[in-house]
C-alpha positions in Angstrom: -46.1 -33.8 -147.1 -46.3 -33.0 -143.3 -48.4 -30.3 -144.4 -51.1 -32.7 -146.5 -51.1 -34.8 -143.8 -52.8 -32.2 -141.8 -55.1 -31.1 -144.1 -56.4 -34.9 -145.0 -57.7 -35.0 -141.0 -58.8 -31.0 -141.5 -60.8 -32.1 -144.0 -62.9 -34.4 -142.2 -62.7 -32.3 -139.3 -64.9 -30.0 -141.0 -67.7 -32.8 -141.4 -68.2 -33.1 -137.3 -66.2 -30.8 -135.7 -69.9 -29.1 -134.7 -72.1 -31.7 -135.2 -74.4 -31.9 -132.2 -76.2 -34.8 -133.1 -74.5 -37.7 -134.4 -72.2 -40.1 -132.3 -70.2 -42.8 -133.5 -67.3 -43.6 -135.6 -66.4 -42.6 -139.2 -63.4 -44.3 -141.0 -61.2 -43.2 -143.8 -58.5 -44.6 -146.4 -56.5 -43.1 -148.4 -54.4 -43.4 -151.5 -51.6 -41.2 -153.1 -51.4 -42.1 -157.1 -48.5 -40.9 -158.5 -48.4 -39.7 -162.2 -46.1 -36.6 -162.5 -43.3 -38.3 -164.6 -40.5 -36.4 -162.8 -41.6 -37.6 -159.0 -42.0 -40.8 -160.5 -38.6 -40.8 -161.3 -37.3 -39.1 -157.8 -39.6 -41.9 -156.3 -37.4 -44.6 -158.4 -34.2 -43.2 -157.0 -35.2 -43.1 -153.6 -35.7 -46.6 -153.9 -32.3 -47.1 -155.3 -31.0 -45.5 -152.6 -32.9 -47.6 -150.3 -32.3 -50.8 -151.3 -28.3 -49.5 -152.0 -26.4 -52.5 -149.7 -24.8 -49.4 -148.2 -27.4 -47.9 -147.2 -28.9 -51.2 -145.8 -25.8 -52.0 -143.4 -26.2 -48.4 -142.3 -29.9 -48.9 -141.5 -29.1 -52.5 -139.9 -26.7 -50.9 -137.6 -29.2 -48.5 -136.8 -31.9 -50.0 -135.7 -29.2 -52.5 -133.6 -28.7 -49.4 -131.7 -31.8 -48.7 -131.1 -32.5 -52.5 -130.3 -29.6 -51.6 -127.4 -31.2 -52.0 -123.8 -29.0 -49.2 -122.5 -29.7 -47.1 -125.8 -33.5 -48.3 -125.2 -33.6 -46.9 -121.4 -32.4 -44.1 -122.6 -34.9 -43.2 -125.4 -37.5 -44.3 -123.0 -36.6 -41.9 -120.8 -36.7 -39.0 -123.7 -40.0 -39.9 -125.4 -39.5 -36.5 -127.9 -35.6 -37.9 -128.5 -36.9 -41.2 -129.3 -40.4 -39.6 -131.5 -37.6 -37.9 -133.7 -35.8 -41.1 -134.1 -38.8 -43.1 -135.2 -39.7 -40.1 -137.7 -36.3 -39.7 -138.8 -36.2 -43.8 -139.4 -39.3 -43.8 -141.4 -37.8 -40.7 -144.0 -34.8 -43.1 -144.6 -37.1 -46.3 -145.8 -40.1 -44.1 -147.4 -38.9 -43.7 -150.6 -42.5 -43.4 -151.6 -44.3 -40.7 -150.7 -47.6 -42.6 -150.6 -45.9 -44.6 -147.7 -45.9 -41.1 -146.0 -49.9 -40.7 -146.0 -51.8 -42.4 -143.2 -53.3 -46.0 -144.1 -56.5 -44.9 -142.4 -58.1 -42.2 -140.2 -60.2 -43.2 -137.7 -62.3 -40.3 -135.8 -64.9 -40.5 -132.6 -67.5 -38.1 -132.5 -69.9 -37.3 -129.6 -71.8 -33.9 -130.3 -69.2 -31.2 -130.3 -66.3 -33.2 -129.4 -64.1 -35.3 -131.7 -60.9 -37.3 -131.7 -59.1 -38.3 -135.0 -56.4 -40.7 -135.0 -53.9 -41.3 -137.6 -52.9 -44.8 -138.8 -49.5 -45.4 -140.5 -47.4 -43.4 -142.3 -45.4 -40.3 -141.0 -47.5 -39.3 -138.7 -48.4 -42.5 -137.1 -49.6 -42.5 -133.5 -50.8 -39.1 -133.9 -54.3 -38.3 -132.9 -56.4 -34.5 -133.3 -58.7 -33.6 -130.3 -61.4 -31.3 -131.6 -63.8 -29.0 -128.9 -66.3 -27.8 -131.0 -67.9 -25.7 -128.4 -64.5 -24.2 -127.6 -63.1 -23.8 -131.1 -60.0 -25.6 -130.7 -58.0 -28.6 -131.8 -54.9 -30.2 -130.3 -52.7 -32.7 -131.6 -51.4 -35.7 -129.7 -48.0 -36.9 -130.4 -48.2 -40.5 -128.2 -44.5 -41.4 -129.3 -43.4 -38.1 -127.9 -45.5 -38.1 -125.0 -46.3 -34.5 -126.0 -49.7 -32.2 -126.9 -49.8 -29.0 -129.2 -52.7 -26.7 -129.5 -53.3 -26.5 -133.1 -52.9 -22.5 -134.5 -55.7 -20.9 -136.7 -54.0 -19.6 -139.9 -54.2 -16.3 -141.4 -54.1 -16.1 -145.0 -53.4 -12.9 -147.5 -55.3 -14.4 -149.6 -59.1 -14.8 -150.1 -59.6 -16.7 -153.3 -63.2 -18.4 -153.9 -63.1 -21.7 -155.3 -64.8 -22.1 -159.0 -67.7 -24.9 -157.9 -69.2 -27.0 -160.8 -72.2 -29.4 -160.2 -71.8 -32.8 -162.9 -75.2 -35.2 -163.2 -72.7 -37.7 -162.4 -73.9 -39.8 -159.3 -72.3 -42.9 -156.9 -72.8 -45.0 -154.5 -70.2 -44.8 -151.3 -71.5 -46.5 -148.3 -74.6 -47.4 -149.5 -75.5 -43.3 -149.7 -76.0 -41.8 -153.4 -73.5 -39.0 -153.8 -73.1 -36.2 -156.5 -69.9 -34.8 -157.7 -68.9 -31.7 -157.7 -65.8 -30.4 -159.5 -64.3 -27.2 -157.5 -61.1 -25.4 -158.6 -58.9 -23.7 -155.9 -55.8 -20.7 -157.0 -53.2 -20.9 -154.1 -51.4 -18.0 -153.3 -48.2 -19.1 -155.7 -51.0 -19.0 -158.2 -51.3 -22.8 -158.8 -55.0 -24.5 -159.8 -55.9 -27.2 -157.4 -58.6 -29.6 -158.7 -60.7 -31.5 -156.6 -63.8 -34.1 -157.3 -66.4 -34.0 -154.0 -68.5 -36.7 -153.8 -70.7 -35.6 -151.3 -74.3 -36.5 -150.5 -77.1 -35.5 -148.5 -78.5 -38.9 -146.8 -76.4 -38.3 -144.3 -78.4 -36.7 -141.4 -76.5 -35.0 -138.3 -73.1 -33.6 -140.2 -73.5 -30.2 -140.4 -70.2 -29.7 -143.1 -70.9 -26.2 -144.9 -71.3 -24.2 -141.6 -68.1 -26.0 -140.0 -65.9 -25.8 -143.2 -66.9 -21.9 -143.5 -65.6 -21.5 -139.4 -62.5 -23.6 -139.3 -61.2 -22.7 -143.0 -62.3 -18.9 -144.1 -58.3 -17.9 -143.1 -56.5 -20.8 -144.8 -56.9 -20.9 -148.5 -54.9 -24.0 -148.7 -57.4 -26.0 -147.3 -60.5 -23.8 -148.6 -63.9 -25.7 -148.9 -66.7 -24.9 -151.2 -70.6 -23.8 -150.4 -71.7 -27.3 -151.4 -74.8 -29.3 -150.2 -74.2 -32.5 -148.1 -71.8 -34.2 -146.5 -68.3 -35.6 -148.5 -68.1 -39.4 -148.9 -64.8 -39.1 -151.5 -62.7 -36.3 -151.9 -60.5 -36.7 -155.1 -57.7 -34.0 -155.1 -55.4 -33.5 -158.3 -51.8 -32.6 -156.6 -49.5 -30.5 -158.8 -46.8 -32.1 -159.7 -47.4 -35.3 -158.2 -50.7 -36.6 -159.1 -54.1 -37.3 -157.4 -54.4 -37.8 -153.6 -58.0 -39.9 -152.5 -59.8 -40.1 -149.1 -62.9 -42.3 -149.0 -65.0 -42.6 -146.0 -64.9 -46.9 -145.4 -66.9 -47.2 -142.2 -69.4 -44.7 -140.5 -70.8 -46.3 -137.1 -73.4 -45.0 -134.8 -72.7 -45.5 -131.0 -72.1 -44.3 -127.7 -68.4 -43.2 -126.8 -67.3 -42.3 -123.7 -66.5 -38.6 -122.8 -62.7 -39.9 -121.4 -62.2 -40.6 -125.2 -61.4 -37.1 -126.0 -59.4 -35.9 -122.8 -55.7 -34.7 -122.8 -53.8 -37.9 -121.6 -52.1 -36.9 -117.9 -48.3 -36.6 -118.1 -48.1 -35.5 -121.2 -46.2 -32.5 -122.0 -47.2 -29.5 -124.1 -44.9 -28.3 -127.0 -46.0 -24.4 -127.9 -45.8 -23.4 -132.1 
């Protein structure tokens, strides 16, 4: 899930990471709709387990411990102690995996420079720094106190993604957007499915040329030779169902160039 996660903010990413024009803020949702029948009923048994009074009193005395001054001091003192906590808190209660995703993703831009940050779910409080010019990305774990420069991915496979252009038009954000219907084979041998709605209104996103540098050794997170810039991205998860990310809010502006620095005492954590 982790894993998604990461490739939800990738995917947008891709759409600025090497724009040199625009600057402003874009704004995501997204929304997990479960219909495998068997996670459905893993999903149903988490919550069981959940809502079990056991599992409640355990939960209660808990987060009382963590509610203990002494026990507080001390967490404060060990932000990556207390960041493990947190996650390991959430994984108890999140008996849905939609609760997982992030509520939103909200990303800065300013040329070559961009700074995603991840609202809700399990990775909450996280934020991606992205230098363009430098080819680099770096997550920022602000529970933690802690910074990790992002790897680049080397895949054994090179699979090319079937892409099929529909007639079949929408209007996201006020721009008119086309779908297109790409197929992915991942290296187990799976078929991922995904619906772009992209369009090309949208001046100053330079997606195809950024997709092609950031993804061409990571097959799990391959993007199509398609014109424009995505506005919904509709991906049909095996064995779980279909995962949307729609862009809600794309604002021109100036942002300041202390947006996207490395906060000071913050640690680094090497893969």
């Amino acid at each position: 899930m982790k894993k998604l996660v990461i490739g939800v903010v990738l995917v947008f990413l891709v759409m600025t990471g090497r724009s040199q024009d625009f600057e402003g803020l874009i704004k995501m949702t997204t929304k997990l709709d479960v219909t495998d029948p068997q996670t459905k009923a893993k999903m149903d048994d988490a919550k069981k387990k959940a809502n079990d009074p056991a599992n409640q009193a355990k939960m209660k005395e808990m987060q009382e411990k963590m509610n203990d001054p002494q026990f507080k001091a001390m967490l404060e003192a060990n932000p990556q102690m207390k960041a493990q906590m947190e996650a390991m808190m959430k994984m108890i209660t999140m008996g849905d995996p939609s609760a997982m995703l992030p509520s939103a993703i909200v990303m800065k831009v300013k040329g070559m420079k961009s700074k995603t940050t991840i609202e809700g779910g399990l990775m909450d409080k996280t934020e991606v720094l992205r230098y363009g010019d430098k080819d680099e990305a770096y997550t920022i774990n602000h529970s933690a106190r802690t910074f990790t420069l992002m790897p680049k991915g080397e895949s054994e496979s090179h699979n090319k993604p079937k892409v099929t252009k529909t007639s079949e038009t929408a209007r996201i954000m006020n721009y008119t957007c086309t779908r297109y219907i790409i197929e992915n084979t991942t290296n187990d041998g799976k078929t991922v499915t995904t619906n772009y709605w992209t369009t090309t209104e949208l001046k100053g996103v330079d997606f195809r040329s950024v997709a092609r540098k950031l993804m061409a050794n990571d097959p799990s997170f391959s993007f199509p030779d398609i014109p424009g810039t995505p506005m919904r991205i509709e991906t049909t998860l095996p064995q779980m169902g279909t995962l949307t990310v729609e862009t809600v809010e794309l604002k021109k502006g100036s942002i300041a160039d202390s947006e996207f620095n490395i906060p000071s005492g913050y640690t680094e954590v090497k893969l």
